[in-house]
C-alpha positions in Angstrom: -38.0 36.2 -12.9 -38.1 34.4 -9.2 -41.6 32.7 -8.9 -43.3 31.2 -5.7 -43.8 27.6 -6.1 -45.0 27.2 -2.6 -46.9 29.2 -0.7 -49.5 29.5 3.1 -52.8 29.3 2.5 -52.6 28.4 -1.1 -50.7 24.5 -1.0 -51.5 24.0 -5.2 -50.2 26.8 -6.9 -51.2 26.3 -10.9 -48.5 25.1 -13.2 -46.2 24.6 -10.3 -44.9 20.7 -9.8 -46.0 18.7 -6.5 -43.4 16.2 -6.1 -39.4 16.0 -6.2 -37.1 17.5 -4.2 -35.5 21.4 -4.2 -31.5 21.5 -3.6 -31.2 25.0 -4.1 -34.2 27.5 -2.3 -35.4 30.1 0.1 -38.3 29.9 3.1 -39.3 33.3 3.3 -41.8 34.4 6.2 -43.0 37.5 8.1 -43.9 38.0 11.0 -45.6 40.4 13.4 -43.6 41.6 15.4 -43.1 41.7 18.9 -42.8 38.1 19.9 -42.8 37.4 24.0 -40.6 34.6 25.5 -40.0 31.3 23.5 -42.4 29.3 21.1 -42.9 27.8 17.9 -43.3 29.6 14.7 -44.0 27.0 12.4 -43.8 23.0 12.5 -44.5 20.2 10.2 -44.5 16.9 11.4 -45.0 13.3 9.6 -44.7 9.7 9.4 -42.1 7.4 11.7 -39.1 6.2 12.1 -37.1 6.1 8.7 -39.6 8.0 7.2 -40.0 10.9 9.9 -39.8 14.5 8.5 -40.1 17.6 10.6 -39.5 20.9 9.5 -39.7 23.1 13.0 -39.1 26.7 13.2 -38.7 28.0 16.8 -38.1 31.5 18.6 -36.8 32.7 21.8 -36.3 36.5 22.5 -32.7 35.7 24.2 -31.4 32.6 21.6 -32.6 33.8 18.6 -34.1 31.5 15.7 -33.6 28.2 15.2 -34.7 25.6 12.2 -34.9 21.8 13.0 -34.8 20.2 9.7 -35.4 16.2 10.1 -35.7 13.2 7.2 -35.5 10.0 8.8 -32.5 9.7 10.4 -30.7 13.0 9.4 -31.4 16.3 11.5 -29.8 19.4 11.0 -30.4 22.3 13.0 -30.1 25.8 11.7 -29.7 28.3 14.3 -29.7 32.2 14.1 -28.5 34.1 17.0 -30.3 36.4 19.1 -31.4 38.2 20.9 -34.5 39.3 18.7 -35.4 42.3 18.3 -38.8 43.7 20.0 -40.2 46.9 18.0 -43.1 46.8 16.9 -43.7 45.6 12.9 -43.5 43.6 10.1 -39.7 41.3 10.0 -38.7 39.4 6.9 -37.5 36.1 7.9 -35.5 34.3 5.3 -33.6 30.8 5.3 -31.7 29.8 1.9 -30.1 26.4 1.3 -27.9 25.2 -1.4 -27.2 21.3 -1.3 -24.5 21.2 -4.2 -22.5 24.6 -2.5 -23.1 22.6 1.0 -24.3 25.7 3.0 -26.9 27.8 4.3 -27.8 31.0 5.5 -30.6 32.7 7.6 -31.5 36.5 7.9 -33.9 38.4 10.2 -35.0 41.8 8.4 -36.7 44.8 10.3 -36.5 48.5 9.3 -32.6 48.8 8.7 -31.9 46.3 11.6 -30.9 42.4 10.1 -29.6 40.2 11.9 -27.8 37.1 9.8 -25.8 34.0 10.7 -24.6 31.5 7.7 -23.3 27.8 7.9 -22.9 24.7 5.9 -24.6 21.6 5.5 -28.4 21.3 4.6 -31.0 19.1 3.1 -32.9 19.2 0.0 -36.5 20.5 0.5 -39.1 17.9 -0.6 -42.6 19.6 -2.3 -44.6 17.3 -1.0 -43.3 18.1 2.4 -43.9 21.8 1.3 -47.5 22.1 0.3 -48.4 19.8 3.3 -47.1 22.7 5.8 -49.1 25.4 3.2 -52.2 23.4 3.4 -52.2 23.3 7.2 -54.4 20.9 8.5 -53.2 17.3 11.0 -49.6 17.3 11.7 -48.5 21.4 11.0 -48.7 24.1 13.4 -48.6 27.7 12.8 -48.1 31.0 15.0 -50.7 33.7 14.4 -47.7 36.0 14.0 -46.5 34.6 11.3 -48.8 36.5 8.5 -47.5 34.3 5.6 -44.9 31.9 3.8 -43.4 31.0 0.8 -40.6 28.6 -1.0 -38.5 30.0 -4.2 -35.9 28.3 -6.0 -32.9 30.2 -6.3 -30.8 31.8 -3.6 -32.5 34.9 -2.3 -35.7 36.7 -2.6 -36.4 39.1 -5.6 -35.8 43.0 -5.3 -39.2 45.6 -5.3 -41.4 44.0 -8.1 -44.0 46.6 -9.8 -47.0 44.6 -10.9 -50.3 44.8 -12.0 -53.8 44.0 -10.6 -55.6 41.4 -13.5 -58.4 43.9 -13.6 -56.3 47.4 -14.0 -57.3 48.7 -16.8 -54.1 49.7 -19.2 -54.5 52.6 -22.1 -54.5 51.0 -25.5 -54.8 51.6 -29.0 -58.5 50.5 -29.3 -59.2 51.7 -25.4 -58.7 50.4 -21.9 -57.9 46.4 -21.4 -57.5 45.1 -18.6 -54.1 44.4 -17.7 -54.3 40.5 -17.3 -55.7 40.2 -20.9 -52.7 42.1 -22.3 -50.5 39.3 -24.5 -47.0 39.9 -25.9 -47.4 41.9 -29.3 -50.2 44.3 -27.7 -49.9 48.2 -27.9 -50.4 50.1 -25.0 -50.1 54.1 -24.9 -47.6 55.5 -23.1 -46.8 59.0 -22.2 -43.6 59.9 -24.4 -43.6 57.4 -27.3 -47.4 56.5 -28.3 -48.5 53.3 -28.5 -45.5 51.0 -27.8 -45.7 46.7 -28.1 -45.6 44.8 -25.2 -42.1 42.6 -25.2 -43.3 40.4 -22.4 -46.3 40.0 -20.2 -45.6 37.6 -16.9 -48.3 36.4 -14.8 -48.2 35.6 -11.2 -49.3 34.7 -7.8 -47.3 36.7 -4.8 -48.6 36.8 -1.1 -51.0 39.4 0.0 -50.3 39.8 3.3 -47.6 41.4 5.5 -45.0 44.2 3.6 -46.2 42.7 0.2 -49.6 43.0 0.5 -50.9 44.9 -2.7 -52.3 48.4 -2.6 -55.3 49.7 -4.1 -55.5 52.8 -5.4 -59.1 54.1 -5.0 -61.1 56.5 -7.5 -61.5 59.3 -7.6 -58.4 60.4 -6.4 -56.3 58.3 -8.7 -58.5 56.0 -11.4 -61.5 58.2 -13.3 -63.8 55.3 -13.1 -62.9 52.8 -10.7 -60.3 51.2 -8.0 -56.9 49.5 -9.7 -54.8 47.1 -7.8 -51.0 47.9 -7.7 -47.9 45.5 -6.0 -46.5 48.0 -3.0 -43.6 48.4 -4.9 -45.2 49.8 -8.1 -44.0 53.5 -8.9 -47.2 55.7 -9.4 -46.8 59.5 -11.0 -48.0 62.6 -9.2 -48.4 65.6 -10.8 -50.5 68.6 -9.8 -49.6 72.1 -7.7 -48.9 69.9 -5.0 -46.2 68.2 -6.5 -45.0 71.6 -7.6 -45.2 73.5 -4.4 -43.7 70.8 -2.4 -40.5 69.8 -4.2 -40.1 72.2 -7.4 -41.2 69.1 -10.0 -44.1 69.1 -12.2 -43.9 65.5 -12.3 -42.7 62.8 -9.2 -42.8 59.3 -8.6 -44.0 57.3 -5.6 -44.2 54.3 -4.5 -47.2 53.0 -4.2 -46.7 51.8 -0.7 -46.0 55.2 0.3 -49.2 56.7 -0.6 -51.3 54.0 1.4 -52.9 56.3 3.9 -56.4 54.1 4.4 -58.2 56.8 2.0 -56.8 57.2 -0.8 -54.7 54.1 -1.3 -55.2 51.1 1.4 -53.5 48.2 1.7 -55.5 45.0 0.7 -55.0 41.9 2.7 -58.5 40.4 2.1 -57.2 37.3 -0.1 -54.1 35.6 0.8 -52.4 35.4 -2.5 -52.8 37.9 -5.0 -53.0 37.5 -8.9 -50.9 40.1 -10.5 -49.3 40.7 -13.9 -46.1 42.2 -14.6 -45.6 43.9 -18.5 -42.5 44.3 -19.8 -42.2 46.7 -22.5 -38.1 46.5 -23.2 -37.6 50.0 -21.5 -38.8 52.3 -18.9 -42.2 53.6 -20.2 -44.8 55.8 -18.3 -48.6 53.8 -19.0 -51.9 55.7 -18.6 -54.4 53.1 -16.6 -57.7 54.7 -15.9 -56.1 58.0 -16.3 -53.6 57.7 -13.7 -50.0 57.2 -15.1 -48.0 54.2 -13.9 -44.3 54.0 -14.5 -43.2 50.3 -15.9 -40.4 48.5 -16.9 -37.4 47.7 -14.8 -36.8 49.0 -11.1 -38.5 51.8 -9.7 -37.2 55.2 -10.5 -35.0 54.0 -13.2 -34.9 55.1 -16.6 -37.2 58.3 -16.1 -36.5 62.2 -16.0 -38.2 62.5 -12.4 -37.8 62.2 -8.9 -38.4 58.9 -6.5 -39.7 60.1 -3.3 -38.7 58.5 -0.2 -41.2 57.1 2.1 -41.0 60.2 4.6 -41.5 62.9 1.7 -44.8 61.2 0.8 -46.2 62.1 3.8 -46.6 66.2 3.5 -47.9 64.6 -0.3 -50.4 63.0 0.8 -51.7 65.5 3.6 -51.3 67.8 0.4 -53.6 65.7 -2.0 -56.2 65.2 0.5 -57.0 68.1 1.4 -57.3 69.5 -2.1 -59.6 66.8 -2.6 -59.0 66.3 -6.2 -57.2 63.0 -8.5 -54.2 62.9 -9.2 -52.5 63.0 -13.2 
């Protein structure tokens, strides 16, 4: 599983090293979208001369994007063509390097629309340089648009991640525990097979801001007792009349993303990182937390007998569950 090892407002990530260098990675950012005229995203400037690094990440609405990328006396410039889009929202920025493959490549992501431009050459990302542009501070400058950032190893961002809030309480044998004590080896009830062992249990840290800030569900219209903490892309069951009347299923799945309406679920961008959990239970498993069920294991609407809404058939859902006024599962 991908992992941040570098990200905005949080320059030490536990467990993660400080120093050495990163051949192989991908800057991601997103940004608020729409930028006016030309300016500079992000820049991280130190020391002179031989030692001089900069790490500069520039817009303009007609050129595109560009990323100066300086370490003493070689500079490589990365440049994605324009022009920019200018709708309102949330666009994914990505730039990947791979030093041994000798090339590069940098997306723009917004709704369907992505713009992408590849090339070759590129320089090794130093952590040190990396957790000095998180931590802010003398030398960086950052955009206000730009809601957060991260580094990865690896080539490419991770698909839709379902995760857990450290707090949500999970459905075991000997009663609700919270999902971030949970170790390899626990039961947890599910739906269809009873009390099932937990193959793996991943912790993490993932931005909170932007598309990937997590959602809280809110009692009572999901949790009995109290608010749980989902990632966007965790698939939530809805059952009820609702469900029925609307698409003909006594059961359906949505994304927890898609029922964020600022009542019942609202998107929580207080912190900038979020501590999550991830359990793995070897197949896909429906979990009772709180008395709301919670589909886990592998992506999203696989591997279970019901339907995956898409975003614009939550809506009459939602419009549907509020004004029964009543929790859901």
């Amino acid at each position: 599983m991908s992992r941040w090892i570098a990200l905005s407002d949080q320059p030490d990530l536990p467990g993660e090293p400080s120093a050495g260098t990163l051949s192989r990675g991908v800057l991601v950012c997103e940004i608020d979208l729409p930028l006016a005229g030309a300016g500079v995203l992000l820049d991280l400037r130190m020391g002179v001369g031989r030692d001089e690094v900069a790490l500069s990440l520039f817009h303009d609405l007609g050129a595109g994007i560009a990323l100066l990328h300086r370490q003493g006396e070689r500079m490589l410039r990365h440049v994605l063509p324009g022009p920019l889009p200018q709708k309102l929202g949330v666009a994914r920025l990505s730039f990947g390097w791979d030093c041994r493959a000798r090339g590069w490549w940098m997306a723009l992501e917004l709704g369907g629309q992505r713009l992408m431009a590849r090339g070759d050459q590129a320089l090794p990302m130093r952590l040190d340089h990396l957790r000095a542009l998180c931590a802010g501070g003398e030398g960086v400058m950052r955009h206000p648009a730009v809601l957060w950032f991260g580094v990865m190893p690896g080539e490419e961002m991770p698909g839709p991640m379902g995760w857990l809030g450290m707090a949500t309480p999970v459905m075991t044998p000997r009663g609700p525990v919270a999902a971030g004590r949970l170790r390899p080896g626990d039961r947890v009830m599910t739906r269809d097979n009873g009390a099932v062992a937990l193959v793996g249990v991943t912790r993490l840290q993932v931005p909170s801001r932007g598309s990937l800030a997590p959602i809280r569900l809110r009692m009572p219209y999901f949790g009995r007792s109290m608010d749980m903490l989902v990632s966007p892309d965790q698939a939530v069951v809805i059952s009820g009349p609702e469900a029925e009347y609307l698409f003909g299923e006594e059961d359906v799945l949505v994304l927890a993303r898609h029922l964020a309406d600022g009542q019942m679920a609202v998107a929580d961008s207080r912190r900038a990182v979020a501590l999550g959990v991830v359990l793995d239970l070897g197949a896909a498993e429906l979990v009772e937390a709180d008395g709301c069920l919670l589909a886990l294991a592998g992506p999203a609407g696989a591997g279970w007998a019901m339907r995956l809404l898409d975003a614009y058939e939550a809506l009459p859902l939602r419009n549907a569950m509020q004004g029964m006024q009543r929790r859901v599962v």
